[in-house]
N, CA, C and O atoms as CSV, one atom per row, in Angstrom:
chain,resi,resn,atom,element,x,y,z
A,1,UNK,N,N,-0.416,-34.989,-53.803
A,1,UNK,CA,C,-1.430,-34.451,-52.926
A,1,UNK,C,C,-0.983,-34.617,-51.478
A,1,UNK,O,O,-0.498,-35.722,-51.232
A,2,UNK,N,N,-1.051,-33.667,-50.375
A,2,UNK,CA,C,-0.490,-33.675,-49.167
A,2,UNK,C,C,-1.150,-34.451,-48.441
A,2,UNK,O,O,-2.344,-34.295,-48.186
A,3,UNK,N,N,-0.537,-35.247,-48.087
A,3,UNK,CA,C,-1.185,-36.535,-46.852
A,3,UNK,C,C,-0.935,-36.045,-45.345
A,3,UNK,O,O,-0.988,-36.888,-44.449
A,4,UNK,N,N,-0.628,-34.515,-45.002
A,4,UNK,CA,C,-0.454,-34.220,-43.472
A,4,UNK,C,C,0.184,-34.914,-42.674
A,4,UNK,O,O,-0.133,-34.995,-41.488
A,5,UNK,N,N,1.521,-35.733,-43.368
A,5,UNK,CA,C,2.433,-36.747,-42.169
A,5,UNK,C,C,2.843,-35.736,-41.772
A,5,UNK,O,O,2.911,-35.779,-40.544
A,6,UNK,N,N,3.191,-34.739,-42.203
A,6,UNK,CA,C,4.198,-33.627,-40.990
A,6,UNK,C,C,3.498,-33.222,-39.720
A,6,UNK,O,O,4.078,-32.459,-38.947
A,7,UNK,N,N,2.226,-33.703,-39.432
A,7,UNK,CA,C,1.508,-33.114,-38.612
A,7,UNK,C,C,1.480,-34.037,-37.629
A,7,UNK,O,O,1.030,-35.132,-37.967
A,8,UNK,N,N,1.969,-33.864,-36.072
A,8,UNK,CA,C,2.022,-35.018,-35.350
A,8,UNK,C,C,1.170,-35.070,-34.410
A,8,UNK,O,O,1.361,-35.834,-33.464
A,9,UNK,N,N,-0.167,-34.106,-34.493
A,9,UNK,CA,C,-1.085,-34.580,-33.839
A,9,UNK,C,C,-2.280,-35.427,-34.579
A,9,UNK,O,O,-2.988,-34.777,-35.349
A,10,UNK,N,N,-2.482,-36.419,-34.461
A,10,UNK,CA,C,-3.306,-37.432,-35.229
A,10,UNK,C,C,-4.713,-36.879,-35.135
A,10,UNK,O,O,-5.530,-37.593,-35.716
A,11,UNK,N,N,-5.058,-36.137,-34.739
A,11,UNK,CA,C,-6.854,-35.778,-34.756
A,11,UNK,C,C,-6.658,-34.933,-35.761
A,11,UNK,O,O,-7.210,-35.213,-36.826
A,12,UNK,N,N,-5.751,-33.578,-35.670
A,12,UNK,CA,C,-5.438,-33.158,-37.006
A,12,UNK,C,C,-5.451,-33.253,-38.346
A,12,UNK,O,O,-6.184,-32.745,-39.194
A,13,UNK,N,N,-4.304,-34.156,-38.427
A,13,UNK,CA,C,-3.866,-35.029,-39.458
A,13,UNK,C,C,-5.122,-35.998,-39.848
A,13,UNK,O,O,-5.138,-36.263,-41.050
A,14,UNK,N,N,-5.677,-36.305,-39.448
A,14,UNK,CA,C,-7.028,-37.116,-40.083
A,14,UNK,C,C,-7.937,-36.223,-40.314
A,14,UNK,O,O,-8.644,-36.495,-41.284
A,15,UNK,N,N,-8.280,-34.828,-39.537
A,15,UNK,CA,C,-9.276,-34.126,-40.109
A,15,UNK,C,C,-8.791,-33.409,-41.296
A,15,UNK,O,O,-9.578,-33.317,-42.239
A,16,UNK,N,N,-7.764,-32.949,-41.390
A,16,UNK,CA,C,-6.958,-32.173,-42.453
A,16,UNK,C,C,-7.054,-33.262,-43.932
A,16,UNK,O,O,-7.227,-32.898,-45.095
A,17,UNK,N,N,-6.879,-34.667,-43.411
A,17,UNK,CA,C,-7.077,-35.380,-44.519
A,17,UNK,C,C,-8.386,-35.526,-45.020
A,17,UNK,O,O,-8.722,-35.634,-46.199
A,18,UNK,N,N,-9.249,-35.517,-43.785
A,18,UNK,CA,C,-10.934,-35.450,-44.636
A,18,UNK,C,C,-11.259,-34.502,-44.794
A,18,UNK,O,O,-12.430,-34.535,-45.173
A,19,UNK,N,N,-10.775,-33.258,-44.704
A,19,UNK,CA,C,-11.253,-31.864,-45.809
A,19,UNK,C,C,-10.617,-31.841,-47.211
A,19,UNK,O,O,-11.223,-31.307,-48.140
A,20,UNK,N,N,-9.215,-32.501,-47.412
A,20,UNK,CA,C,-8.431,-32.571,-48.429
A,20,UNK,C,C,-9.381,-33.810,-49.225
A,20,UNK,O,O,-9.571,-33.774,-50.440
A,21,UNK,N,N,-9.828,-34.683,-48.510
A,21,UNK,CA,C,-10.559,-35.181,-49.614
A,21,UNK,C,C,-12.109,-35.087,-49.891
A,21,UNK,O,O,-12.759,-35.786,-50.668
A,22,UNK,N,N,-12.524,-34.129,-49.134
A,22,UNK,CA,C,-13.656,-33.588,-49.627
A,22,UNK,C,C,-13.641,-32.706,-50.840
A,22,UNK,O,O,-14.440,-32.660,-51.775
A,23,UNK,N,N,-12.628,-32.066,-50.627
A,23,UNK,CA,C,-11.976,-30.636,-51.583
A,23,UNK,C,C,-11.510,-31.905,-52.892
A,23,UNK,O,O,-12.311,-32.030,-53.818
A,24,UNK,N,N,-10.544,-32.570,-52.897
A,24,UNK,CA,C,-10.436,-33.586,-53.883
A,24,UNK,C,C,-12.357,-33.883,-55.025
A,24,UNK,O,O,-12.703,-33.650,-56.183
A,25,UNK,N,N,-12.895,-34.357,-54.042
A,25,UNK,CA,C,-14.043,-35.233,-54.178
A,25,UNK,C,C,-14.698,-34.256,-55.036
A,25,UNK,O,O,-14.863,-34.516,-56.228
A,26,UNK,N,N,-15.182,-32.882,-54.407
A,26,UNK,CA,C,-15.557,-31.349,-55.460
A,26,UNK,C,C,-15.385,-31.179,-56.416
A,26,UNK,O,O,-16.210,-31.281,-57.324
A,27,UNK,N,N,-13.915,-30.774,-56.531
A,27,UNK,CA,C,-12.844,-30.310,-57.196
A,27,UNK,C,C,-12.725,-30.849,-58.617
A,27,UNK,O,O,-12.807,-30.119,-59.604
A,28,UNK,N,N,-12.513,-32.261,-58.674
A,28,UNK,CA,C,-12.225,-33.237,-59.622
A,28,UNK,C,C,-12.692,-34.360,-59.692
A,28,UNK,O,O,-12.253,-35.140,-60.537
A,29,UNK,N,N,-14.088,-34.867,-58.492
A,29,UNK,CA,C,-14.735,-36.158,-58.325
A,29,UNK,C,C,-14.400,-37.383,-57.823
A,29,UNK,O,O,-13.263,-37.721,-57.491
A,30,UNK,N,N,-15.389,-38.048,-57.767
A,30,UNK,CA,C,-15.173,-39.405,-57.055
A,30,UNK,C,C,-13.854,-39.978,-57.376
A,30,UNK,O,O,-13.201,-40.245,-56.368
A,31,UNK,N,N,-13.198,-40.278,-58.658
A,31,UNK,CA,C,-11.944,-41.259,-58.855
A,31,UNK,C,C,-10.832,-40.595,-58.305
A,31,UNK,O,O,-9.818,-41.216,-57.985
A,32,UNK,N,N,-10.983,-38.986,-58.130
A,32,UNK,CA,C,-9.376,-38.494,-57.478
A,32,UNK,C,C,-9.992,-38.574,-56.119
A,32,UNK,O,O,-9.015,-38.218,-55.460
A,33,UNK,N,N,-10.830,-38.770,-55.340
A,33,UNK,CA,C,-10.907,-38.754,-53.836
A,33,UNK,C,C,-10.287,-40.212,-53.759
A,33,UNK,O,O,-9.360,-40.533,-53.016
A,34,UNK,N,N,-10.954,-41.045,-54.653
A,34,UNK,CA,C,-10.866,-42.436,-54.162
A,34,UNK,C,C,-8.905,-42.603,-54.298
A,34,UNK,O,O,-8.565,-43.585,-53.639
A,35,UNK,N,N,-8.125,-42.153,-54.722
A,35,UNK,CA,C,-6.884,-42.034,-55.842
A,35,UNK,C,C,-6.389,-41.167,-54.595
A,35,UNK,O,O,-5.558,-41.827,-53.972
A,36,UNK,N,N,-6.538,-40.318,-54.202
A,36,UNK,CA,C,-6.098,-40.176,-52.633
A,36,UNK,C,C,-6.135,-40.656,-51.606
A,36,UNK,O,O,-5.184,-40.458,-50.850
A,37,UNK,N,N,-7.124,-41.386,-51.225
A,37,UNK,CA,C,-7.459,-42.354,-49.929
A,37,UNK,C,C,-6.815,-43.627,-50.133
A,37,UNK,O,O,-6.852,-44.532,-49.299
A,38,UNK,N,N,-6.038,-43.716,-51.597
A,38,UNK,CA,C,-5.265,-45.114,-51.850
A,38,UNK,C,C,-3.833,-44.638,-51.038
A,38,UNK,O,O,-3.135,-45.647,-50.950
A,39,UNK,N,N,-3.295,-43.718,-50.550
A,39,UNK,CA,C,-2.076,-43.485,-50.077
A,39,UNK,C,C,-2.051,-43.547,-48.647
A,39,UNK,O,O,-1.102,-43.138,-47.976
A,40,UNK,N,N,-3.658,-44.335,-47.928
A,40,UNK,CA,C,-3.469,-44.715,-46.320
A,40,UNK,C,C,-4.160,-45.845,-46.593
A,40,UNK,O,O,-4.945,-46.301,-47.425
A,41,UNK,N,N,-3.401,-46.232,-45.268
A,41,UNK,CA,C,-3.738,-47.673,-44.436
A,41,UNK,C,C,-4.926,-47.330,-44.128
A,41,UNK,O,O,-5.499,-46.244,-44.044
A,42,UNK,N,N,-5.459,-49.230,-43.848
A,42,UNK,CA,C,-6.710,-49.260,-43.327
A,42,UNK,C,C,-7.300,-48.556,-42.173
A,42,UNK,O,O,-8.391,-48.063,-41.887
A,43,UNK,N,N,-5.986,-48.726,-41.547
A,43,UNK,CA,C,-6.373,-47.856,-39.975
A,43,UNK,C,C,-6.677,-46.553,-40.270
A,43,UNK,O,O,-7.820,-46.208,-39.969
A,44,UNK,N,N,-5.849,-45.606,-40.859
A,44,UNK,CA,C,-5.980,-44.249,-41.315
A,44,UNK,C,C,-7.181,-44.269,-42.058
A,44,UNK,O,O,-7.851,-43.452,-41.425
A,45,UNK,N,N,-8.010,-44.730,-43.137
A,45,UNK,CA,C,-9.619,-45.053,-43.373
A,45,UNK,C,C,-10.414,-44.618,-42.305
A,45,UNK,O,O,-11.043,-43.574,-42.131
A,46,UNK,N,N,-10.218,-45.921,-41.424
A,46,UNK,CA,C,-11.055,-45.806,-40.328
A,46,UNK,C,C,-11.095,-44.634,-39.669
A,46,UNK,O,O,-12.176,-44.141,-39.345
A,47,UNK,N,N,-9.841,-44.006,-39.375
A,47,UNK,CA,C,-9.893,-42.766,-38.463
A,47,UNK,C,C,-10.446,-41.508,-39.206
A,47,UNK,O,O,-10.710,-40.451,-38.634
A,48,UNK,N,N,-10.562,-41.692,-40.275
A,48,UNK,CA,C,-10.829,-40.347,-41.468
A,48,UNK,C,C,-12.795,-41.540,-41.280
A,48,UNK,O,O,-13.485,-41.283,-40.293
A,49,UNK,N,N,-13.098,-42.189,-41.885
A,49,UNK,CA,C,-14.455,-42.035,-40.911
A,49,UNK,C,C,-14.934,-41.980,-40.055
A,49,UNK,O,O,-16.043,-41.448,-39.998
A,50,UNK,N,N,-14.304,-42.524,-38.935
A,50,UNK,CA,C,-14.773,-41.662,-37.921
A,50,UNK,C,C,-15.387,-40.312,-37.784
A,50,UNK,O,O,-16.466,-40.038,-37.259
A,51,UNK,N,N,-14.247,-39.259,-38.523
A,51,UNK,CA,C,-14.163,-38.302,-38.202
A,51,UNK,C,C,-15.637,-37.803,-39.188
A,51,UNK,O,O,-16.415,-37.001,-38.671
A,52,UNK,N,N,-15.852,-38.214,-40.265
A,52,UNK,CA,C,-17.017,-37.982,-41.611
A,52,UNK,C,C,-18.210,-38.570,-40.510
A,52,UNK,O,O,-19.217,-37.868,-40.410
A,53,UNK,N,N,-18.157,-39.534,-39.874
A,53,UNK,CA,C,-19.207,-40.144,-38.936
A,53,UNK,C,C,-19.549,-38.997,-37.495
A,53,UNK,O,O,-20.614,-39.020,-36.878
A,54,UNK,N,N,-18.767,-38.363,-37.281
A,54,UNK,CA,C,-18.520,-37.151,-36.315
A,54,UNK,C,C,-19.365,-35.866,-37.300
A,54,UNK,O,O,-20.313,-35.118,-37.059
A,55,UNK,N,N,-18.663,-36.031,-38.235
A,55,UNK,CA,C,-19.337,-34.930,-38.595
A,55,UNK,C,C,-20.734,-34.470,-39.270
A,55,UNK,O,O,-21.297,-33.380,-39.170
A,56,UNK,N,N,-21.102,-35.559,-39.947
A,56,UNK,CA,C,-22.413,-35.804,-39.946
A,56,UNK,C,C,-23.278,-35.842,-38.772
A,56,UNK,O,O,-24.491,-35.814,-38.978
A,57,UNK,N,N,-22.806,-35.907,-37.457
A,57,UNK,CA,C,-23.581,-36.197,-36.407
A,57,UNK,C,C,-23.940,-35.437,-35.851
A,57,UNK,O,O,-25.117,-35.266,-35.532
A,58,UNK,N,N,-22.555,-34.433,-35.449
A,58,UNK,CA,C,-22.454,-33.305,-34.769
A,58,UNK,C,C,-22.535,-31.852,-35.883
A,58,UNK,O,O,-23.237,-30.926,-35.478
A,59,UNK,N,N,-21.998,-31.721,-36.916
A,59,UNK,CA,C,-21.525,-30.824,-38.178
A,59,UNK,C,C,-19.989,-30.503,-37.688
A,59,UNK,O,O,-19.351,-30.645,-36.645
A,60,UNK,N,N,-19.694,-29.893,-39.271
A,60,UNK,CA,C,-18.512,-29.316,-38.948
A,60,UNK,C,C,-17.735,-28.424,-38.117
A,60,UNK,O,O,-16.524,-28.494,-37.909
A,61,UNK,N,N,-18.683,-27.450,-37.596
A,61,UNK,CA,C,-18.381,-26.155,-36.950
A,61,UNK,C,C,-18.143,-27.160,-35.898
A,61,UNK,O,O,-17.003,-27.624,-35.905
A,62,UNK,N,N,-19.067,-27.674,-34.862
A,62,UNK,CA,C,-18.977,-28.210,-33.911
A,62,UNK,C,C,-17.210,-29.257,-33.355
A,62,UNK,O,O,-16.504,-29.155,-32.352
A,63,UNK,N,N,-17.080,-30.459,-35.006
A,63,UNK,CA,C,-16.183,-31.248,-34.462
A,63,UNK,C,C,-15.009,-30.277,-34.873
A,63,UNK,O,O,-14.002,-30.591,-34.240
A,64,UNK,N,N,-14.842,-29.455,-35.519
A,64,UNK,CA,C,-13.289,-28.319,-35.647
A,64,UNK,C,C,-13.379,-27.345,-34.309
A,64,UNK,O,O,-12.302,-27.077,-33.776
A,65,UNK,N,N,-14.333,-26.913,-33.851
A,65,UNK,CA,C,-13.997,-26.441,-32.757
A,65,UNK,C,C,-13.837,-27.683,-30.739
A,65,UNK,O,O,-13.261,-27.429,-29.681
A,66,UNK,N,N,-14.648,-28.839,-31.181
A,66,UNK,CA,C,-13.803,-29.904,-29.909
A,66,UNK,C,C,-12.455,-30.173,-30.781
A,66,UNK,O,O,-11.777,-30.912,-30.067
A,67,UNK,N,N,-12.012,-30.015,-31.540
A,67,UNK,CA,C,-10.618,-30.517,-32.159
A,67,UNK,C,C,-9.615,-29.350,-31.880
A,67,UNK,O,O,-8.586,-29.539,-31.231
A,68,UNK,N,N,-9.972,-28.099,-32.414
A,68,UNK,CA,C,-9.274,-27.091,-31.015
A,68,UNK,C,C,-8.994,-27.364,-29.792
A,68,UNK,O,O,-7.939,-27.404,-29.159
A,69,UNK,N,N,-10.481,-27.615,-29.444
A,69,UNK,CA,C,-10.288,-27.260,-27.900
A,69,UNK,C,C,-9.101,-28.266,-27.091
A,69,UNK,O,O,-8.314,-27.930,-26.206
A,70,UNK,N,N,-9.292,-29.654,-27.760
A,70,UNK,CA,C,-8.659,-30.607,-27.498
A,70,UNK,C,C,-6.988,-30.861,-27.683
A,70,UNK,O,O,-6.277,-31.635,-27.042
A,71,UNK,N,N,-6.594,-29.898,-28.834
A,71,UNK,CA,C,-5.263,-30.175,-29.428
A,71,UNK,C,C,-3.669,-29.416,-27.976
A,71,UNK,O,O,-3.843,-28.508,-27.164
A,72,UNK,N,N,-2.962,-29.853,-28.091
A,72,UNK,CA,C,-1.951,-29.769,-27.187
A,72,UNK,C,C,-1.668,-28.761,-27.576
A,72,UNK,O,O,-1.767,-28.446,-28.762
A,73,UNK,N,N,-1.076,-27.706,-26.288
A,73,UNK,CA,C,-0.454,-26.299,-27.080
A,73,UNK,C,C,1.266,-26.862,-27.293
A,73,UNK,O,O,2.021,-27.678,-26.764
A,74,UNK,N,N,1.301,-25.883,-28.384
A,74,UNK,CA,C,2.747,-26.166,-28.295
A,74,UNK,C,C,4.042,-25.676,-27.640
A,74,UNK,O,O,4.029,-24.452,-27.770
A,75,UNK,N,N,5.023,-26.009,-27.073
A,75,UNK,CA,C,5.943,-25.089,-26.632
A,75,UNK,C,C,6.257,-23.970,-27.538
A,75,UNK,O,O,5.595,-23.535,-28.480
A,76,UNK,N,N,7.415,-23.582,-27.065
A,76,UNK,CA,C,8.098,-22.428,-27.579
A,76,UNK,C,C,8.769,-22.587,-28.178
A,76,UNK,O,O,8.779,-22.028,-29.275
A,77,UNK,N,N,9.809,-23.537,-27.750
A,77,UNK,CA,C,11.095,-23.909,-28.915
A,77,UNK,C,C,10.859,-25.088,-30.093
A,77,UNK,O,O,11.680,-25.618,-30.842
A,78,UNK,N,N,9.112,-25.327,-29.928
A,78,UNK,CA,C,8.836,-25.737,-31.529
A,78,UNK,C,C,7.943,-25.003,-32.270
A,78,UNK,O,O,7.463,-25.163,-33.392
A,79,UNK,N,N,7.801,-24.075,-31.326
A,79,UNK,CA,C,6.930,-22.966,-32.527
A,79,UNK,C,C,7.600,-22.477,-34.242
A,79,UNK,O,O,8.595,-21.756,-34.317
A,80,UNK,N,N,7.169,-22.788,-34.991
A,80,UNK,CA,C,7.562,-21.932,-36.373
A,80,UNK,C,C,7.826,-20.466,-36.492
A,80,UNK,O,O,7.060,-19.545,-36.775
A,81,UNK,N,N,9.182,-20.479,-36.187
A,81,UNK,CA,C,9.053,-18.371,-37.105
A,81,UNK,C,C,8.901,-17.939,-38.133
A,81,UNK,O,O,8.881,-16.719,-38.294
């Protein structure tokens, strides 16, 4: 299951991980969400609630679009062709 290390912006990469384990949690239930969240550190936990604590607060639409707004553009010579 993809844990988003390739992704080196960390707000990303933690939200990408708490949709992947929401979609997990759906999909196939509580023991494969929990069976994914075993492949991060405590710290990475924390930052993936945060983000479930964000989103309950604010909703989703809201914290994916400050997570846009917020993310670094990228140059040119690391853009993907």
């Amino acid at each position: 299951m993809d844990n988003f290390n390739t992704i080196e912006y960390q707000p990303l990469r933690t939200y990408n991980r708490c949709v992947m384990m929401f979609n997990i949690m759906e999909d196939s239930g509580m023991p494969a969400a929990v069976a994914y969240l075993k492949q991060f550190s405590d710290k990475e936990k924390t930052e993936m609630l945060d983000v479930y604590n964000q989103v309950k607060k604010y909703g989703a639409e809201e914290v994916k679009r400050n997570l846009i707004r917020t993310m670094p553009l990228q140059d040119e010579e690391e853009e993907i062709e």
